[in-house]
N, C-alpha and C positions, 0 to 999 in steps of 0.2 A: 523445422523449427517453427513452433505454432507462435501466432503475431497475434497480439491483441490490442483494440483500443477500449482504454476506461475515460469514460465522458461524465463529468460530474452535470447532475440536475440543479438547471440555475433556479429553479422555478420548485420551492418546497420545502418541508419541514427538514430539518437536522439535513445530515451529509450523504446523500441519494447519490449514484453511482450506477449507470449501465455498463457493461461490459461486450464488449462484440468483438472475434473474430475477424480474419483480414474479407471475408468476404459481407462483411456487416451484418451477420448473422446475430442477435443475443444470444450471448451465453451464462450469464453471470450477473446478479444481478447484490449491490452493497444496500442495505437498508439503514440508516443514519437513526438513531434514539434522539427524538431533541428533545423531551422532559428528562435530563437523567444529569447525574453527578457525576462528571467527567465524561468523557467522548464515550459513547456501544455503539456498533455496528454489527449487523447479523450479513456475514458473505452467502450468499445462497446461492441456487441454482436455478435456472429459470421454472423450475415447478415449486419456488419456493421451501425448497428443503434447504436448512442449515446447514454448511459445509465449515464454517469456522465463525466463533463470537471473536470481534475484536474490541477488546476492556481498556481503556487506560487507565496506566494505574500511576496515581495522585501521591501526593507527600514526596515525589523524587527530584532530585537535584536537576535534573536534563529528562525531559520527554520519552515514558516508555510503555508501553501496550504485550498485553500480552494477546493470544490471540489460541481461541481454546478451542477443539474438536470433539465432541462429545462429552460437553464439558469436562475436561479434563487438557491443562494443560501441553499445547502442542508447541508452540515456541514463542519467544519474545523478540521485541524489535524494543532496539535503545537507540536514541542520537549520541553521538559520541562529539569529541572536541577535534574539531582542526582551526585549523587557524586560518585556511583559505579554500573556498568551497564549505560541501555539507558531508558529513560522515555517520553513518548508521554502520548496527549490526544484526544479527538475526541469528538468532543462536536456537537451532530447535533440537527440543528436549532427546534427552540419550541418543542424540547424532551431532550432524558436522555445523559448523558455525561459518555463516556469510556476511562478507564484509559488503558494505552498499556505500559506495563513494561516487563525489559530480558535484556539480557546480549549479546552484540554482540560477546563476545569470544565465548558462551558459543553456540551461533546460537538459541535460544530460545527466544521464545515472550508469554506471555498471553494477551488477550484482557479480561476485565473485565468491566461488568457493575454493581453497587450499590452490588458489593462480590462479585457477579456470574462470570465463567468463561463463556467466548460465545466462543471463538476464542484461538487455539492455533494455533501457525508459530514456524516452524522447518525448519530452511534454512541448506541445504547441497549444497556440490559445488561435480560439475560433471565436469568430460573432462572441457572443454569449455566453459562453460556458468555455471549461478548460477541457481539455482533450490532451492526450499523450498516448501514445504508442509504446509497447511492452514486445518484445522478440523474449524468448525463451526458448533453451534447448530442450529437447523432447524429453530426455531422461530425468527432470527436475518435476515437483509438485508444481504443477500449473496456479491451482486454489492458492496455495500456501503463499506464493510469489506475488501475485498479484493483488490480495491479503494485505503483502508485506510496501505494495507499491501505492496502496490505498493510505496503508499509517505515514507514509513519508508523506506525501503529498498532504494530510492531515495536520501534520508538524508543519512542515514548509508553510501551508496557508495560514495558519494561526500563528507563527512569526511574523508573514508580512502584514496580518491583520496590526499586532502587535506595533511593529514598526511606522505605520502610517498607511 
């Protein structure tokens, strides 16, 4: 089961992101747009090659990103309603649909596909910057998941911006 932690850069323009490995290796690296209308992120890879754009897309009722792979639509991530805790979905295109439910008190997330758990997030905060740990099972898009742990935490921080 490959672990990763994404560490957001305190220190920079728009919403920077290293990614590493449980042996703190980089692997992955999020590059934040800060002149732009509505959230871009480019997920790359440490030689800088684009592995997924993540767009938010603007005019909707609840927070939702699409997130494209050769430009071409590869899945969406929506926040959805609960009434206690946080609820997201990820629905990628002509396949299976994941449900992303946890508790932002609580820093926990599961990703779930059709019961199965694929993906746990444990977000801890450090000195300076946020940090969380990302488990995933071997057989799931690594990029894609991670991608998708970058837009939640994106929503979640610009609500508690939001909030006070």
């Amino acid at each position: 089961m490959p672990v990763y932690r994404v560490r957001e850069k305190m220190w920079g323009f728009g919403n920077n992101f290293t990614i590493t490995d449980a042996e703190d290796r980089d692997c992955y690296y999020v590059d934040g747009k800060w002149l732009s209308f509505g959230k871009k992120l480019s997920f790359q890879d440490m030689s800088g090659n684009e592995l997924l754009f993540i767009r938010q897309k603007l005019w909707s009722w609840r927070p939702r990103y699409v997130l494209e792979r050769d430009g071409a639509v590869q899945a969406e991530v929506r926040k959805g309603f609960a009434w206690f805790g946080s609820r997201f979905t990820l629905d990628v295109a002509g396949a299976e649909t994941y449900d992303i439910s946890g508790s932002l008190f609580a820093h926990e997330f599961h990703i779930r596909c059709d019961g199965r758990e694929v993906a746990h997030i444990s977000k801890k905060v450090f000195a300076w910057t946020d940090s969380y740990g990302v488990d995933i099972v071997d057989d799931v898009d690594s990029a894609l998941i991670l991608a998708t742990c970058v837009v939640v935490d994106q929503v979640l921080h610009d609500g508690k911006k939001k909030r006070g």
